[in-house]
One Martini backbone bead per residue (centre of mass of N, CA, C, O) as a GRO file, in nm:
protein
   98
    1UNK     BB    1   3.206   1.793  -0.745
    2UNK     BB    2   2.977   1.755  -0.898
    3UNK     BB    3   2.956   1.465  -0.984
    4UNK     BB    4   2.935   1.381  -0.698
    5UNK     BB    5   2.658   1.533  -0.666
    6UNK     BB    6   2.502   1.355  -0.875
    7UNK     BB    7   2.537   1.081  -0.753
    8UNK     BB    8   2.403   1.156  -0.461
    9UNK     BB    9   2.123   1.257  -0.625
   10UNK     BB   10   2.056   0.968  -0.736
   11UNK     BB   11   2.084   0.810  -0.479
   12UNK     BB   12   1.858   0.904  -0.356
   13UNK     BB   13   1.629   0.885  -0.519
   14UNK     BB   14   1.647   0.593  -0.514
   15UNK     BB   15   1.562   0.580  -0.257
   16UNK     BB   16   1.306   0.715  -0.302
   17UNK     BB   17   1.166   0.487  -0.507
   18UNK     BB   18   1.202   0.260  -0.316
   19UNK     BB   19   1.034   0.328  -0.096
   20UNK     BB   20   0.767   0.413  -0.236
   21UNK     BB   21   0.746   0.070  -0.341
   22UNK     BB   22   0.828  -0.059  -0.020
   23UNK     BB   23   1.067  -0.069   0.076
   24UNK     BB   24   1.236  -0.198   0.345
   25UNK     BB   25   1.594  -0.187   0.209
   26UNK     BB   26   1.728   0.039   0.055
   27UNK     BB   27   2.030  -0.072   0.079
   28UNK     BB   28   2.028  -0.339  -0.058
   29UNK     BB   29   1.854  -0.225  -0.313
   30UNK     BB   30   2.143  -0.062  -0.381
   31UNK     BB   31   2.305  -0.284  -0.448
   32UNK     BB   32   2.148  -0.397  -0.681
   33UNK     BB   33   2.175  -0.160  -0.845
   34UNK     BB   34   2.262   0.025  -1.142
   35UNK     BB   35   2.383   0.363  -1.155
   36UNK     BB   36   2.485   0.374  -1.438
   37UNK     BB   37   2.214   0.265  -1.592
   38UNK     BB   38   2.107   0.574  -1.484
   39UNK     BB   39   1.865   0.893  -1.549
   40UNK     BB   40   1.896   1.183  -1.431
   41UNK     BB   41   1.688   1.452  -1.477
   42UNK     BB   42   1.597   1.748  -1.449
   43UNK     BB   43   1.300   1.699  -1.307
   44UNK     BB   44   1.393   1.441  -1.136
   45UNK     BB   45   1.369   1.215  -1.299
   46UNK     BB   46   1.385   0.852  -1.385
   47UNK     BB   47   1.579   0.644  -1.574
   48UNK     BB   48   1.625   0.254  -1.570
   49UNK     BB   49   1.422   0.191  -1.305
   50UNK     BB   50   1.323  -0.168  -1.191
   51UNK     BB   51   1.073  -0.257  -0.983
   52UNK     BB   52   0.958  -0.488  -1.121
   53UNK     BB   53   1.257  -0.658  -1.126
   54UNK     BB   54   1.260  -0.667  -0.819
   55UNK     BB   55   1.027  -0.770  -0.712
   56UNK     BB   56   1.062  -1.071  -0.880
   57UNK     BB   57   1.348  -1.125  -0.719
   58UNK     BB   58   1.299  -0.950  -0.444
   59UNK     BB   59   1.016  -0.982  -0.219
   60UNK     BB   60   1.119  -0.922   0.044
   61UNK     BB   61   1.227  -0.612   0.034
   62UNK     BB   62   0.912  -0.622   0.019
   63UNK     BB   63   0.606  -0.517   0.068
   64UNK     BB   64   0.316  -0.612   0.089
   65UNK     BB   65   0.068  -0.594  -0.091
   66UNK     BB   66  -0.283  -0.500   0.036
   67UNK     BB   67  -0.601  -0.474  -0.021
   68UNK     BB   68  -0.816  -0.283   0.042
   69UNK     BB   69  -1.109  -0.300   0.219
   70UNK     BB   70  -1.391  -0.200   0.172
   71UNK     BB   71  -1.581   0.015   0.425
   72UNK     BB   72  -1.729   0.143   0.704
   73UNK     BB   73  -1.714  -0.033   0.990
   74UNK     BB   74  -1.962  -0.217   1.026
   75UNK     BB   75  -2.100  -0.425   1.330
   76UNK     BB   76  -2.349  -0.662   1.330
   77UNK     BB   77  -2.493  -0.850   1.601
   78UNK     BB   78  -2.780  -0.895   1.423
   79UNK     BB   79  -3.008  -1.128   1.334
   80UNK     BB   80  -3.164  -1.184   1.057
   81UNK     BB   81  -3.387  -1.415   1.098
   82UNK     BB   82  -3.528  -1.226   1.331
   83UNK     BB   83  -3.638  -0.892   1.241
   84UNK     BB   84  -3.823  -0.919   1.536
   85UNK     BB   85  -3.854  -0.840   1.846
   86UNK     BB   86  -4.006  -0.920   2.116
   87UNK     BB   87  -4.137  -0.664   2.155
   88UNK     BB   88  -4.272  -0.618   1.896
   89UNK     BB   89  -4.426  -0.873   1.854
   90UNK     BB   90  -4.635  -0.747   2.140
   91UNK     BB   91  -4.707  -0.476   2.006
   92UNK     BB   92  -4.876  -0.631   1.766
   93UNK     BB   93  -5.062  -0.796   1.964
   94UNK     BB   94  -5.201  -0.571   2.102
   95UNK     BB   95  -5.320  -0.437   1.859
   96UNK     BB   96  -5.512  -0.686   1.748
   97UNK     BB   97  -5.716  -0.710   1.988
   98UNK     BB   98  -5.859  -0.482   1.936
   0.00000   0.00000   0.00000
């Protein structure tokens, strides 16, 4: 009873490291790993599976990393070719003219 309760509880681990790195289908990625060549420890981390090495295998089953572009999201509409507005420099010739 004990054997199968950490069986299914390797099986959910290794389900849970294959989703955090983006697989799309768990299930047939978990169809793939062999479950007795992986080692889950006492604090729960796994030590056996390669997903670097399933990502180079199968890249269709994981999500494409996309870098995200920084940015504030700020989209400026003015040009910058002439710094002044057609206002500013008729206020600019009017103060000239005194």
């Amino acid at each position: 009873m004990k054997k199968n309760y950490n069986e299914k509880l390797k099986q959910y681990v290794v389900q849970s490291a294959l989703k955090e790195a983006g697989g799309r289908n768990t299930k047939a990625l978990l169809a793939l790993v062999e479950l007795e060549d992986i080692v889950l420890n006492e604090d729960g981390t796994i030590e056996g599976l390669d997903i670097k090495k399933l990502k180079r295998e199968v890249p269709y089953l994981f999500e494409e990393e996309n870098k995200k572009i920084e940015g504030t999201g700020y989209y400026s509409t003015n040009k910058k070719t002439d710094k002044k507005s057609e206002a500013a420099k008729q206020f600019q010739a009017a103060l000239m003219r005194r």
